[in-house]
C-alpha positions as CSV (number, residue, x, y, z in Angstrom):
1,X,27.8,-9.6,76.9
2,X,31.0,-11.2,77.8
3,X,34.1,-12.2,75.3
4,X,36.2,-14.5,76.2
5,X,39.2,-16.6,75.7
6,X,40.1,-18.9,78.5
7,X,40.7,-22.4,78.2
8,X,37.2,-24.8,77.6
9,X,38.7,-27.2,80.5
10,X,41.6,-26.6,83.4
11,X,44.2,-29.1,83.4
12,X,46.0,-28.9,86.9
13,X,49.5,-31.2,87.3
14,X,50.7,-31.9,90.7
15,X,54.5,-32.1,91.1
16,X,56.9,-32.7,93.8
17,X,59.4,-34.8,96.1
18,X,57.9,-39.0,96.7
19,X,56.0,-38.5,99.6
20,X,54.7,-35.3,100.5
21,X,51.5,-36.1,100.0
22,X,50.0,-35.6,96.5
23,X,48.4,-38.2,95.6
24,X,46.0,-37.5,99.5
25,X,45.2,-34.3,98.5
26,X,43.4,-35.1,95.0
27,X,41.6,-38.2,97.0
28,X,41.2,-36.1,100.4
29,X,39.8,-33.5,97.3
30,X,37.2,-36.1,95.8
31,X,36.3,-38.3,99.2
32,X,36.1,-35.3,101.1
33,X,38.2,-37.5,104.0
34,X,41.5,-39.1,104.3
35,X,42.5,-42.3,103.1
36,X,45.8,-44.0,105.0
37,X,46.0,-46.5,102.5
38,X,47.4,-44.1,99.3
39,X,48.2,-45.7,96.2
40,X,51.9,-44.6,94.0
41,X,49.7,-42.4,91.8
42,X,46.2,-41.0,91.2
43,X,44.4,-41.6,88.1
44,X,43.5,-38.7,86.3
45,X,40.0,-36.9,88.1
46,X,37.9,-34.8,85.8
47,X,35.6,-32.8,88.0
48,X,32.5,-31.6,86.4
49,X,32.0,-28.0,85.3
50,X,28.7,-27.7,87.4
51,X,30.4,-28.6,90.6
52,X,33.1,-25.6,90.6
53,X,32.8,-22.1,90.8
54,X,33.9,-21.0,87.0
55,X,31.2,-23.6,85.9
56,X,35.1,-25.0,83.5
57,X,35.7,-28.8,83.8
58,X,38.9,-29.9,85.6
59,X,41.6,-32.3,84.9
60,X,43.6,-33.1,87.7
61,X,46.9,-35.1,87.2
62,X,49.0,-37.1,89.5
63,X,52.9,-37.9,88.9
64,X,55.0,-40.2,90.0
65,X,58.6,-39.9,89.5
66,X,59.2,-43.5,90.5
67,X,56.9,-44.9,86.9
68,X,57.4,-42.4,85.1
69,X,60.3,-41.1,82.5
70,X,61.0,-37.4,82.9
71,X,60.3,-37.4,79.3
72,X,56.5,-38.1,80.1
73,X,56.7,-35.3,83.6
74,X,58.3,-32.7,80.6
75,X,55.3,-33.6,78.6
76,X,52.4,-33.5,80.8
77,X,54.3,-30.0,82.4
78,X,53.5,-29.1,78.3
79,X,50.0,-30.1,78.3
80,X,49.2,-28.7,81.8
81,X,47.5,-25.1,82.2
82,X,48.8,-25.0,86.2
83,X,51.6,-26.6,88.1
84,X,50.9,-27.1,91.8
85,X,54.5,-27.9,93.1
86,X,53.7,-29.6,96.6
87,X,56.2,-30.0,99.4
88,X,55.5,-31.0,103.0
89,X,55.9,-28.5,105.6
90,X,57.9,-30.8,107.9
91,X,60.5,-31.7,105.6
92,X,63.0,-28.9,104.8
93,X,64.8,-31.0,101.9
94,X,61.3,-31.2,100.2
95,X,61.2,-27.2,100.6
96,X,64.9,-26.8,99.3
97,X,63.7,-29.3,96.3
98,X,61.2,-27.0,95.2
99,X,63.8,-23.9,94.4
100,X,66.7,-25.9,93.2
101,X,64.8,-28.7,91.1
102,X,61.4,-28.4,90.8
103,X,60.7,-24.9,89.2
104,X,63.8,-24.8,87.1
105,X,62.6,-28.2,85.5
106,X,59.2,-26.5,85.2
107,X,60.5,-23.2,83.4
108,X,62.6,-25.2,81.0
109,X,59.4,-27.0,79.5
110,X,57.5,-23.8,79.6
111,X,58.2,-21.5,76.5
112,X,59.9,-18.1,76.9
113,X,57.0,-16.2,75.8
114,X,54.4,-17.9,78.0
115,X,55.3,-19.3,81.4
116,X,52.6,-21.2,83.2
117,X,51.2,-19.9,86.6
118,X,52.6,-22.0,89.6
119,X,51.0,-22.5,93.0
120,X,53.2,-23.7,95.5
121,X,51.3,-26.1,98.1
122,X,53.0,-27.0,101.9
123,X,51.0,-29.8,102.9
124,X,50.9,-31.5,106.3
125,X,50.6,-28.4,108.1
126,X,48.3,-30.9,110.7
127,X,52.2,-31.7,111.8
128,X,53.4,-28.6,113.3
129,X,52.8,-25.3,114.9
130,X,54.5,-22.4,112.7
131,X,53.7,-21.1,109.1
132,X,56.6,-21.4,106.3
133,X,55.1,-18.9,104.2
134,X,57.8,-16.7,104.9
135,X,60.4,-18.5,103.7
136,X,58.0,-19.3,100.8
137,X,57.9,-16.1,99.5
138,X,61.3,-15.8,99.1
139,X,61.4,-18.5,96.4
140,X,58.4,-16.7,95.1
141,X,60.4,-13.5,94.3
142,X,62.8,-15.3,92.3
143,X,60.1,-16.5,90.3
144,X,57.7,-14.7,88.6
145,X,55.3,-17.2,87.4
146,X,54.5,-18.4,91.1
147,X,51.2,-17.1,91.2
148,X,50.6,-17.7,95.0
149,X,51.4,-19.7,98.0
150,X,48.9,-21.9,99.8
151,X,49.4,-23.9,103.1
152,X,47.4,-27.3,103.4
153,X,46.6,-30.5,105.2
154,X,45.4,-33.7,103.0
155,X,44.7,-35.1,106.3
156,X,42.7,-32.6,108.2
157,X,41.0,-31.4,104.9
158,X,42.4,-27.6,105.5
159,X,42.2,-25.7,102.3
160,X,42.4,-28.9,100.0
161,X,39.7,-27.3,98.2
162,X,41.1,-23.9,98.0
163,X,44.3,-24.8,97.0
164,X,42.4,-26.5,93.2
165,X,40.1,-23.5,93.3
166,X,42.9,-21.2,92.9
167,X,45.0,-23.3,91.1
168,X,42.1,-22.9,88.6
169,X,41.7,-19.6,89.1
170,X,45.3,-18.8,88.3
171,X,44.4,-20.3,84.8
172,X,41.0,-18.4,84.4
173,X,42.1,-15.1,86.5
174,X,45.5,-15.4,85.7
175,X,47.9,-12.2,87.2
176,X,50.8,-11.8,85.3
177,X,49.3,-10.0,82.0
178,X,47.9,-7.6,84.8
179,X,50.3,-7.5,87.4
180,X,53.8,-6.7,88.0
181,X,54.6,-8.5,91.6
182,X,58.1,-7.6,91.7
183,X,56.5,-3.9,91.1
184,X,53.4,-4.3,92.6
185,X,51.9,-2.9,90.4
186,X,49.3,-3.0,87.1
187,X,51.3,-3.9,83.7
188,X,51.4,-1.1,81.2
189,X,48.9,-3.1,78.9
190,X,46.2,-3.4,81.9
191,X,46.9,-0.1,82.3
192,X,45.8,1.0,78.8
193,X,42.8,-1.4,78.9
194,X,41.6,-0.1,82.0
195,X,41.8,3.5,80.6
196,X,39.9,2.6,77.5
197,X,37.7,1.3,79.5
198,X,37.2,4.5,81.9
199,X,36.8,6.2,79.1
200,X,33.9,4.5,77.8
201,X,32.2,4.5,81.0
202,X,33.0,8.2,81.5
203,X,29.5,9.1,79.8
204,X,29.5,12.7,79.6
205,X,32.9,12.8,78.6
206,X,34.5,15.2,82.0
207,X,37.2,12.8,83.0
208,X,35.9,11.4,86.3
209,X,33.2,9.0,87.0
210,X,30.4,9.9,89.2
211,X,27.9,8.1,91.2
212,X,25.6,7.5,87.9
213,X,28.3,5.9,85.6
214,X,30.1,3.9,88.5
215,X,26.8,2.7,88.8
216,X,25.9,1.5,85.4
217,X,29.7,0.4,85.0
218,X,28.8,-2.3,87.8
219,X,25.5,-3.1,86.7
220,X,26.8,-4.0,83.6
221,X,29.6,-5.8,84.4
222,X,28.3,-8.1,87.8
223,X,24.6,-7.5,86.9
224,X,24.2,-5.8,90.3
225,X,23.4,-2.6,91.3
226,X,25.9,-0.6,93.9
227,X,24.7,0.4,97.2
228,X,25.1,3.6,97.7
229,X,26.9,2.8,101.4
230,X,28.9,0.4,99.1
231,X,29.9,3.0,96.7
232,X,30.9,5.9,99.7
233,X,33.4,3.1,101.1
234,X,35.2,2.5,97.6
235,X,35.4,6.1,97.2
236,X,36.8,6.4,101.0
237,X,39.1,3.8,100.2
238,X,40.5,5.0,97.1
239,X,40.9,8.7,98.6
240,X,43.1,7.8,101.9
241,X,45.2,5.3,99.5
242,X,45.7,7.8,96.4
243,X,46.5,10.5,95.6
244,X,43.8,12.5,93.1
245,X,41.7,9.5,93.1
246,X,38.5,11.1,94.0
247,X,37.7,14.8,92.7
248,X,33.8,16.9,93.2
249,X,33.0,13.4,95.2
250,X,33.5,11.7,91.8
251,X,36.3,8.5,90.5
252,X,39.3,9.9,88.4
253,X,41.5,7.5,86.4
254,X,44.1,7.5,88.7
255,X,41.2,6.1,91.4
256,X,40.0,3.8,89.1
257,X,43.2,2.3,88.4
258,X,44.4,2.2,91.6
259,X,41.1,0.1,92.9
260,X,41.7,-2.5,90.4
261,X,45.6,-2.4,91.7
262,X,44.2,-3.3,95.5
263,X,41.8,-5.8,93.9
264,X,44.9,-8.0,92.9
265,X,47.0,-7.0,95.4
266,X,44.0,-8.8,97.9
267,X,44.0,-11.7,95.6
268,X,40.4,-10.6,93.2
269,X,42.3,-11.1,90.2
270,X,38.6,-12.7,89.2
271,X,37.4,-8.7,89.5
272,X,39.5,-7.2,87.4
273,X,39.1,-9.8,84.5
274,X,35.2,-10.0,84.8
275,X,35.8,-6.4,83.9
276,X,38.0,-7.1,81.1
277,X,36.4,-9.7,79.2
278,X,33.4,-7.6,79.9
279,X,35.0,-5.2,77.6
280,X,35.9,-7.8,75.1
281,X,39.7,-8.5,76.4
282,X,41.3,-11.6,75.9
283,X,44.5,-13.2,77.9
284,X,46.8,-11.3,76.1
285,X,45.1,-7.8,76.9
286,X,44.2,-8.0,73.6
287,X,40.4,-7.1,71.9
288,X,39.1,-10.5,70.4
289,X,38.7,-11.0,66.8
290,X,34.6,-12.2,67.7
291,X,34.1,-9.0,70.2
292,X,35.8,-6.6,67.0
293,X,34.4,-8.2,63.8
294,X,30.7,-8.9,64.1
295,X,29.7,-11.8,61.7
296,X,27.8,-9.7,59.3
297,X,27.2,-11.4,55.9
298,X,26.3,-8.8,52.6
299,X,24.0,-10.6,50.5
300,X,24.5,-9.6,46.5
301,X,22.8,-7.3,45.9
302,X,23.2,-5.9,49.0
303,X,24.2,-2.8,50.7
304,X,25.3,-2.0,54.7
305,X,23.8,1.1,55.9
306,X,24.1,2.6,60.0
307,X,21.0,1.8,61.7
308,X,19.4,4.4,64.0
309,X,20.8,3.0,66.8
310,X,24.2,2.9,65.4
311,X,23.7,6.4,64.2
312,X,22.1,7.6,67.4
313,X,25.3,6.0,69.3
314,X,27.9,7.9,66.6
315,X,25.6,11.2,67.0
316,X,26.0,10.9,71.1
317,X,29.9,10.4,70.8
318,X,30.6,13.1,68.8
319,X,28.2,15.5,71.1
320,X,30.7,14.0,74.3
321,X,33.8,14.7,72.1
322,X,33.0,18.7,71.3
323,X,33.8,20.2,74.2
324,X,33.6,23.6,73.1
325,X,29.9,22.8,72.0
326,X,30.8,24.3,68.5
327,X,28.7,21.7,66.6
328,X,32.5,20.6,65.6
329,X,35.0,18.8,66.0
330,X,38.5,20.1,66.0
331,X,42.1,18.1,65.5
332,X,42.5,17.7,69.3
333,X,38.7,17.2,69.8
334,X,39.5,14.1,66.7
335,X,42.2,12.7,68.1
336,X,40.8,12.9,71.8
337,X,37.7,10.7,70.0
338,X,40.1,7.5,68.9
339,X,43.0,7.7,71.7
340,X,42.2,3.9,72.5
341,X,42.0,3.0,68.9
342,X,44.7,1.9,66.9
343,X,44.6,5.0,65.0
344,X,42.4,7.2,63.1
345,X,40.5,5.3,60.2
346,X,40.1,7.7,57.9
347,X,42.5,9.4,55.2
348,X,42.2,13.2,54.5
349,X,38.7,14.3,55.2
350,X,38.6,17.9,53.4
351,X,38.6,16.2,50.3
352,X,35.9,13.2,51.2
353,X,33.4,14.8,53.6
354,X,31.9,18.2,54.2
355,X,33.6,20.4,57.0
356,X,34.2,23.9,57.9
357,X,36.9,26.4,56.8
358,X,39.3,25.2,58.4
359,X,38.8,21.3,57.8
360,X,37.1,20.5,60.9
361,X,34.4,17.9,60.7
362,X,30.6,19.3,61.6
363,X,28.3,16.7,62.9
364,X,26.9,16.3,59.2
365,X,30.3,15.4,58.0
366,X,31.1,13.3,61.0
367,X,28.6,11.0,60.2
368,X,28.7,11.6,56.5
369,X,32.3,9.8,57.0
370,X,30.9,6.9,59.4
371,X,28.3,6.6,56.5
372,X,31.3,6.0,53.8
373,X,32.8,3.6,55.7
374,X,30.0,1.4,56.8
375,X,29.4,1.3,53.3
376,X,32.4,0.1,51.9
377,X,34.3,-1.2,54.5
378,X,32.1,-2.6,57.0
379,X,34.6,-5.1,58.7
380,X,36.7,-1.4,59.8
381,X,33.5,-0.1,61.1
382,X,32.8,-3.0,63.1
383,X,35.9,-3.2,64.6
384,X,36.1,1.1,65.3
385,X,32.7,0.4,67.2
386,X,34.0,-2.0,69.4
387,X,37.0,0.3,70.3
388,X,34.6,3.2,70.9
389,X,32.5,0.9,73.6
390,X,29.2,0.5,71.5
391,X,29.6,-3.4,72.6
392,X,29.0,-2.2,76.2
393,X,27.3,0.8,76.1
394,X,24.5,-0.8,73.6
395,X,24.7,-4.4,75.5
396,X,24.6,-5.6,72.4
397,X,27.0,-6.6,69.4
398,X,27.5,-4.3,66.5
399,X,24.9,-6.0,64.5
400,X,22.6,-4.1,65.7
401,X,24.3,-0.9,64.5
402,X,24.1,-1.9,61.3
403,X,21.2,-1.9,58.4
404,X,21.6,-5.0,55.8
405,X,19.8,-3.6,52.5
406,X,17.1,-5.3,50.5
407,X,18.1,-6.5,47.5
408,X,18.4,-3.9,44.3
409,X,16.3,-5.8,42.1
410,X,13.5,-6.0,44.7
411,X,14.1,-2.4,44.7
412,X,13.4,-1.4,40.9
413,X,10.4,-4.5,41.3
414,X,9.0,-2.2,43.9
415,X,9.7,0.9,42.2
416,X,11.5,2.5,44.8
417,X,15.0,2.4,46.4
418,X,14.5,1.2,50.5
419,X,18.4,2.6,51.0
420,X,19.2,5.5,52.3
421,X,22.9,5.8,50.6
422,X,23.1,5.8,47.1
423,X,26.2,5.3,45.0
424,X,27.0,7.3,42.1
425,X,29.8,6.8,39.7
426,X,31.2,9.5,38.2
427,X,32.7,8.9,34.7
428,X,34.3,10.8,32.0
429,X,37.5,11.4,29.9
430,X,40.8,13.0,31.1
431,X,40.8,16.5,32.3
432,X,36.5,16.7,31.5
433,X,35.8,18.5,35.2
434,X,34.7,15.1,37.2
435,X,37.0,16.0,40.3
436,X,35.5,19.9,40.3
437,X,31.9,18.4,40.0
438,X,33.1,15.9,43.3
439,X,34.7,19.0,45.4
440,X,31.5,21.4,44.6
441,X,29.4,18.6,45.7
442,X,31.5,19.2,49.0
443,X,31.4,23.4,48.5
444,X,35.4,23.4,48.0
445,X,35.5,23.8,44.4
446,X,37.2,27.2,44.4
447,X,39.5,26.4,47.7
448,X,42.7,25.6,47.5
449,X,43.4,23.3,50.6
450,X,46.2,20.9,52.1
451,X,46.0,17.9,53.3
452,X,47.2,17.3,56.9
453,X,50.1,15.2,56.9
454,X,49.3,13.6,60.2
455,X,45.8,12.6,58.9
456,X,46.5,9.0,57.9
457,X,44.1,5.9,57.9
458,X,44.4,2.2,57.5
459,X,42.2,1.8,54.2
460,X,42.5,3.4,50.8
461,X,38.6,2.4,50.2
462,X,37.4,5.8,50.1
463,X,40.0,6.9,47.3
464,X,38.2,8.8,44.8
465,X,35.1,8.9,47.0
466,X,33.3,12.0,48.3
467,X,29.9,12.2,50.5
468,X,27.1,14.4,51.6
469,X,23.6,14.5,52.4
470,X,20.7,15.4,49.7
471,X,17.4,16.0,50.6
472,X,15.3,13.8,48.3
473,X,11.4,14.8,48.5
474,X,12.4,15.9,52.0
475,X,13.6,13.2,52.9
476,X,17.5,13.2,53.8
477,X,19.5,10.4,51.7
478,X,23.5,10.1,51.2
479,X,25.1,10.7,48.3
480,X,28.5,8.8,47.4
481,X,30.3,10.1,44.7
482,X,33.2,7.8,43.2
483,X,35.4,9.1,40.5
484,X,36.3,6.6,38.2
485,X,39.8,7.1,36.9
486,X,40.5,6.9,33.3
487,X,44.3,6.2,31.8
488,X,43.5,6.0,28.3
489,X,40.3,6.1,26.2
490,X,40.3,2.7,25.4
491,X,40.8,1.2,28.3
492,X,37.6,-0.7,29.3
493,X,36.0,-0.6,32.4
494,X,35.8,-3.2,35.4
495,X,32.5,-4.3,36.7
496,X,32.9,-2.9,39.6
497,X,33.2,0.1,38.1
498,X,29.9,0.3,36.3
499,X,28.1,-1.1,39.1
500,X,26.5,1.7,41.2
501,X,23.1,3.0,42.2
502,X,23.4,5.9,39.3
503,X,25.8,6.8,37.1
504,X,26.6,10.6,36.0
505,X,28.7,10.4,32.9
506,X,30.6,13.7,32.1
507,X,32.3,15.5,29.3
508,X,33.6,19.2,28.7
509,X,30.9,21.1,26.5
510,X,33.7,23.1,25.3
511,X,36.3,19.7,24.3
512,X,34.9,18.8,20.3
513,X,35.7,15.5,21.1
514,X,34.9,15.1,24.5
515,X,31.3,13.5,24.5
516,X,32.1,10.7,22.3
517,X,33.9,8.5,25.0
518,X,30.6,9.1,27.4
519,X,28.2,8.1,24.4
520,X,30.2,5.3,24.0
521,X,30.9,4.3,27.3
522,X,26.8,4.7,27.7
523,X,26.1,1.8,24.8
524,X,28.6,-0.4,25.8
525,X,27.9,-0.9,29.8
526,X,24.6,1.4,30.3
527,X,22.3,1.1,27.8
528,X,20.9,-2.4,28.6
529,X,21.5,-2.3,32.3
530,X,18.6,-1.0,35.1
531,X,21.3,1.7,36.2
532,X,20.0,5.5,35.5
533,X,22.3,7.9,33.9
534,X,22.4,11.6,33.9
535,X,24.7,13.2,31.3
536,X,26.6,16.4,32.7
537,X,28.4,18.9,30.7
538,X,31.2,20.5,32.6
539,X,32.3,24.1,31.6
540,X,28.7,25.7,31.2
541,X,30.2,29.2,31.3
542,X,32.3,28.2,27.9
543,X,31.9,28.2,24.6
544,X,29.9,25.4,23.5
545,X,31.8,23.3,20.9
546,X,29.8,21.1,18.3
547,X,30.6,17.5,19.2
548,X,32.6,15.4,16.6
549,X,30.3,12.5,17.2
550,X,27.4,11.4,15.1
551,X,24.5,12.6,17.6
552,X,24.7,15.9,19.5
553,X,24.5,15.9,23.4
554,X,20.7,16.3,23.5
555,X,19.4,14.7,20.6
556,X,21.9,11.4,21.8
557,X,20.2,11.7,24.8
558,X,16.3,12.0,23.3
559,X,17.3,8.9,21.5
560,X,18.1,7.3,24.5
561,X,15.2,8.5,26.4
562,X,17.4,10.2,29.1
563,X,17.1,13.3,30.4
564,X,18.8,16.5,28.7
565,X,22.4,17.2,29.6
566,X,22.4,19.0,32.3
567,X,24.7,21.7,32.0
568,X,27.3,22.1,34.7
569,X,29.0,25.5,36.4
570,X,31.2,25.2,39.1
571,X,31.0,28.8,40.1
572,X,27.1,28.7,40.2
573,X,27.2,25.2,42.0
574,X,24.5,24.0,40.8
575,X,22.9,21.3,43.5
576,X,20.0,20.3,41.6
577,X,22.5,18.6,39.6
578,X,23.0,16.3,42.7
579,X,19.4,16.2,44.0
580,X,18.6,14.4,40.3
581,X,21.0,11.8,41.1
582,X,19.9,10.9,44.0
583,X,16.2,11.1,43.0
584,X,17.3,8.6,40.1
585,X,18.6,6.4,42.3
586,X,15.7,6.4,45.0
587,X,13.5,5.7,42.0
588,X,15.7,3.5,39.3
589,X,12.3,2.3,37.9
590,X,12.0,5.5,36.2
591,X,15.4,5.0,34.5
592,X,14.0,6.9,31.2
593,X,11.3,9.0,32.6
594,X,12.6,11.9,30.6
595,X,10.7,10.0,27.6
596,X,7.2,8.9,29.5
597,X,5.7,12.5,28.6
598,X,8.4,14.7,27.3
599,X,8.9,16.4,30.5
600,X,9.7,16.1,34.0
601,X,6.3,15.2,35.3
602,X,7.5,11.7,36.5
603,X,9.6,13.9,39.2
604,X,6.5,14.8,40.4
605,X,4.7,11.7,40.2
606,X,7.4,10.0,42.2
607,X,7.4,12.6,44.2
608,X,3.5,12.7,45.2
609,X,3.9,8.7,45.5
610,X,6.1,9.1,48.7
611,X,4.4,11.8,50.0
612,X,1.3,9.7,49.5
613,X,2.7,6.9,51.3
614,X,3.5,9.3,54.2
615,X,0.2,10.2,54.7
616,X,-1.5,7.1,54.3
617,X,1.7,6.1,57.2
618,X,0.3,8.4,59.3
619,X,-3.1,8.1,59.0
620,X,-3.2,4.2,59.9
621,X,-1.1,5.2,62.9
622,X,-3.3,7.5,64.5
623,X,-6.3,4.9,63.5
624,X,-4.2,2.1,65.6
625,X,-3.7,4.8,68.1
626,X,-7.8,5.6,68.6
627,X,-8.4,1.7,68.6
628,X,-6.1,1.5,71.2
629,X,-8.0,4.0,73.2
């Protein structure tokens, strides 16, 4: 899958002195044979996509300094993609014109920031016996933007068609974003796209390539394999030019940079940018916006999940990341993962994902964090994906990493939740114990921990947020909890801070007043909707203080068919607490299930009814299986 940016047609403008022959070599071009008979000026030639190599349609234009202004030269030099400055090989003056007329007047129409490539063309090199390239080159040096230098005969029909096929490939291949001629060598920006690039390939993570990745680097690039007699040349080549290019019979960055260097260098400027846009670069060495930001639409309703592909992708980067194998990832290990990204997208994780003493992320918390993100800020995850190679490495677009939801109301139709991340919003009254219940959901209630200063993202979605993994009837869902922050009492809340999957609405057991704003905040925004609520009472280990509201905690909550507050401790870290949630979530038919028979048997029903559904799952399969027999 290839991403690209270069022009939909070429538009090639020949300039130069009256006479030297441009005008022969577009009809020599098209008649394939020399006319004597050559009219002032060509008409302009389009040449068919299917007839030239890059499969782009052509444009060639003619000019003619004796009918035309220099107003209309400066503004075809302006529309032009390539210049082809012709001179005749015989005429000296022609040669001189070229350096002291023709590419001055060519750089003052081009802007500063992007000079056209320039091929400069000797024609009539029927008439004598000696190349002039020598003394072309010299102009060359002084020039940048001269891409290359190409001796030709209109007459004799040598190299007429090389000369447009390169003038077009300077536009399609063009060498300045990766080349430095006057220090022959890659730019810094190829550079870094070439080692983001190594580094994707570089499967196993140990810093060289070997015989394997090279060959699946090819393969997907050219959609050819690599002979091996192929493959033990390049290697030869790049050990008696370099340095540490080859190590243990196996490609090292510096090898692999250096290849693409002597691809350039020997004019296969078309080899290094099949590789690039390959990887999704653009002229600029820049990623494009289509190869970073898949075009993934979130019905309403809707929620984006990681598939198991995009999972089983994340899973295998972090496992090539830990190099110490300790089922974590350390600061190094972190940065190491994203040092071809932008930066690292996530704020402070102690406080957002589960990780070990120290703050490391485990492989739970890795993708805990993944999780968060897909989920509310998809367009970052798509773009983070791209960086970290899924593009190539899955041959497909990030799409495919990602799991588009059913609709919720199909969900509570069908009586259960089809997600596999639930969002919970966690509500309450100043000072009530929401952010301990959010830290013992991650096991930090009791430790006092620092942020890292250096541990900076570039999106304050998961403010407030905090994620782990509950096991739900055996099966493993997420659990998002989003405090909802409360200025004053009165203030109402937003939308999109009632909407959620559950909502667990909290108050301090030992505060006389505190249950009131939960009771109220339940009849206002809860009562009517299809959103289940669990009441939690923080402080279980206090004394309980009679509410100054006209119900009581548990009789407010018969009334309203929920279950009873459930009281909270965070030194006893209750999970069950959290396990509820989910469940109520996963099944938000059963919104007042605490009334359906006065106990909890409606855990248990809903319960048996996905275990049911397993077994019946794999019963038909091994049916389809003996049928198959």
């Amino acid at each position: 899958m290839v991403y690209e940016s270069i022009p939909r047609t070429v538009r090639i403008l020949l300039l130069g002195e009256p006479g030297v022959g441009k005008t022969s070599l577009i009809l020599s071009l098209v008649t394939e044979e020399f006319t004597e008979h050559v009219p002032p000026k060509a008409e302009e030639i389009t040449i068919p996509a299917d007839v030239t190599p890059e499969q782009v349609p052509t444009n060639i234009i003619d000019i003619c300094v004796a009918e035309q202004t220099i107003e209309q030269v400066a503004e075809e030099i302006e529309r032009a993609h390539v210049i082809c400055i012709v001179f005749s090989v015989d005429r000296q003056d022609t040669l001189n014109k070229v350096a002291s007329y023709w590419l001055p007047f060519v750089r003052e129409n081009c802007s500063d920031e992007y000079r056209k490539p320039v091929i400069l063309v000797g024609n009539k090199i029927d008439l004598i016996d000696y190349s002039v390239i020598d003394n072309i080159w010299d102009i060359a040096e002084e020039y940048p933007e001269v891409d290359r230098c190409i001796e030709c005969s209109a007459k004799s029909l040598i190299n007429v068609s090389e000369m447009f096929y390169n003038a077009q490939k300077a536009v399609l291949h063009p060498i300045n974003p990766i080349y430095c001629i006057e220090e022959q060598e890659l730019t810094e920006k190829c550079k870094r796209a070439l080692t983001r690039i190594f580094k994707i390939c570089d499967l196993d993570g140990d810093g060289v390539l070997d015989d394997y990745e090279v060959t699946m680097f090819q393969r997907k690039c050219f959609d050819s394999p690599l002979q091996l007699q192929v493959l033990d040349e390049v290697k030869s080549v790049i050990a008696q030019n370099i340095a540490g290019g080859i190590e243990n019979d196996c490609i090292t960055i510096k090898g692999f940079i250096f290849l693409h260097c002597l691809f350039i260098q020997r004019g296969r400027n078309e080899t290094t940018w099949t590789v690039l846009r390959k990887f999704g670069y653009e002229e600029s060495l820049e990623l494009t916006h289509s190869y970073l930001y898949a075009n993934i639409k979130i019905p309403v309703g809707c929620t984006s999940e990681l598939s198991y592909k995009g999972q089983q992708f994340l899973t295998q980067l972090f496992e090539k990341y830990d190099k110490d194998k300790d089922g974590m990832l350390n600061p190094t290990e972190l940065k190491n993962v994203f040092s071809c990204c932008p930066r690292i997208p996530w704020h402070n994780l102690r406080y957002t994902v589960p990780t070990n003493d120290k703050g490391y992320l485990t492989l739970q918390g890795w993708m805990c964090r993944w999780t968060l993100m897909t989920l509310l800020d998809l367009q970052n995850t798509s773009a983070y994906l791209a960086y970290l190679g899924f593009n190539f490495l899955e041959n497909d677009t990030q799409k495919s990493a990602i799991h588009i939801t059913r609709e919720k109301k199909v969900d509570i139709a069908k009586k259960q939740s089809s997600r596999n991340v639930y969002q919970c919003h966690v509500i309450g009254p100043r000072s009530c114990g929401k952010t301990s219940i959010c830290r013992s959901f991650l096991g930090i209630a009791h430790k006092k921990i620092k942020p890292h200063a250096n541990e900076r993202g570039d999106s304050n979605l998961s403010e407030n947020c905090c994620i782990n993994t509950v096991l739900v009837y055996g099966q493993e869902k997420y659990l998002v909890l989003k405090e909802i922050p409360i200025t004053r009492v009165s203030d109402p809340l937003q939308p999109h801070e009632v909407n959620c999957d559950v909502a667990c609405l909290v108050y301090d057991v030992a505060a006389s007043r505190s249950f009131e704003y939960i009771a109220r905040i339940y009849i206002k925004y809860f009562a009517e909707s299809h959103i289940p609520v669990l009441i939690v009472g923080t402080k279980g280990d206090a004394m309980i203080a009679r509410q100054e509201y006209i119900l009581q905690p548990d009789v407010f909550c018969n009334k309203y068919q929920l279950l009873p507050p459930q009281l909270f401790n965070i030194r006893e870290n209750k999970h069950d607490v959290f396990v509820k949630l989910a469940t109520m979530a996963a099944f938000p038919h059963l919104k007042h299930f605490a009334s359906l028979t006065g106990d909890n048997s409606s855990w248990w029903k809903a319960g048996i009814g996905v275990a049911a559904a397993t077994v019946v799952g794999l019963v038909l399969i091994k049916m389809f299986s003996f049928q198959k027999r």
